[in-house]
RODO-2510 file (C-alpha; in nm, 4 decimals, decimal comma):
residues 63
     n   res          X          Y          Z
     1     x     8,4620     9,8870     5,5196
     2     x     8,4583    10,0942     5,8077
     3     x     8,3589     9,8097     6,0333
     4     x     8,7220     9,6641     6,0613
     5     x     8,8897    10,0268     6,1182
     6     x     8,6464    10,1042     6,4295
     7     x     8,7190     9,7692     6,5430
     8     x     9,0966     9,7846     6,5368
     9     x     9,0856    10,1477     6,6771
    10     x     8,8820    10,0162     6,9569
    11     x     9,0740     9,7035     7,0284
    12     x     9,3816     9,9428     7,0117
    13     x     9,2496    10,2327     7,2853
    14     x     9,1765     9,8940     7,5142
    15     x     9,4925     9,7869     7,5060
    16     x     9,6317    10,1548     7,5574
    17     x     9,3922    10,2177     7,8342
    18     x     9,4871     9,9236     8,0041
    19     x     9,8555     9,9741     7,9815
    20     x     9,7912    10,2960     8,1427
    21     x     9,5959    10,1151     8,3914
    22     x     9,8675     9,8844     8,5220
    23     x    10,1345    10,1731     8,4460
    24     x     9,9178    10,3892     8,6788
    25     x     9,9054    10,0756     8,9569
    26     x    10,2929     9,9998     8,9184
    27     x    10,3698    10,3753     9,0308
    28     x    10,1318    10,3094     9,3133
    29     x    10,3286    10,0178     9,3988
    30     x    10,6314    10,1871     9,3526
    31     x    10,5580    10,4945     9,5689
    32     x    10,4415    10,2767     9,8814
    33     x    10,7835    10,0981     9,8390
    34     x    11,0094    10,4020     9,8389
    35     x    10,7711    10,5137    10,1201
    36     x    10,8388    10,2216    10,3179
    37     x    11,2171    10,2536    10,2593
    38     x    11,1968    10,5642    10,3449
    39     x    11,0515    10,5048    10,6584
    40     x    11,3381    10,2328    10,7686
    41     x    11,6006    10,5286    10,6986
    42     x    11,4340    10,7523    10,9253
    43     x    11,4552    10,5189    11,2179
    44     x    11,7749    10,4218    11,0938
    45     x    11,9583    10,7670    11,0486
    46     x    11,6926    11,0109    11,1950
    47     x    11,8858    11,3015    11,1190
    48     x    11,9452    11,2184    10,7687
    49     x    11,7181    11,4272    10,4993
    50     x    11,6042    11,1544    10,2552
    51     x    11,5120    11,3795    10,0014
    52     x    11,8838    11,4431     9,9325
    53     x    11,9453    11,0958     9,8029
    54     x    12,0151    11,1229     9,4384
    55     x    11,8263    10,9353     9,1615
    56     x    11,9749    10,6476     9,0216
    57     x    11,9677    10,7380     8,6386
    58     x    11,8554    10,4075     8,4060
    59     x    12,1188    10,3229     8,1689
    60     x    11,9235    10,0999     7,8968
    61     x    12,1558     9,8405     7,8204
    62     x    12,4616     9,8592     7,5264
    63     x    12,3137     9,6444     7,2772
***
């Protein structure tokens, strides 16, 4: 009986685990991105402080 639980709780931490896995390796991707753009603005606009550019906040969608 207890076979089928430990196997579903297992199966369930590997999925977790690799969700947080590819979560972990989006950011990643993310961060180099922003750092890339980042770099553009500052030989674009040197003077400009790109840490004052605001968030853009996520609106999930109406429906």
């Amino acid at each position: 009986m207890v076979d089928y639980i430990f196997t579903g709780l297992a199966r369930k931490r590997a999925e977790l685990a690799g969700e947080i896995e590819r979560t972990h390796n989006r950011m990643r991707d993310l961060a180099a991105d922003m750092e890339h753009v980042d770099a553009t603005l500052r030989m674009i606009a040197p003077k400009m402080v790109v840490e004052t550019i605001k968030l853009k906040a996520f609106r999930p969608p109406a429906d």
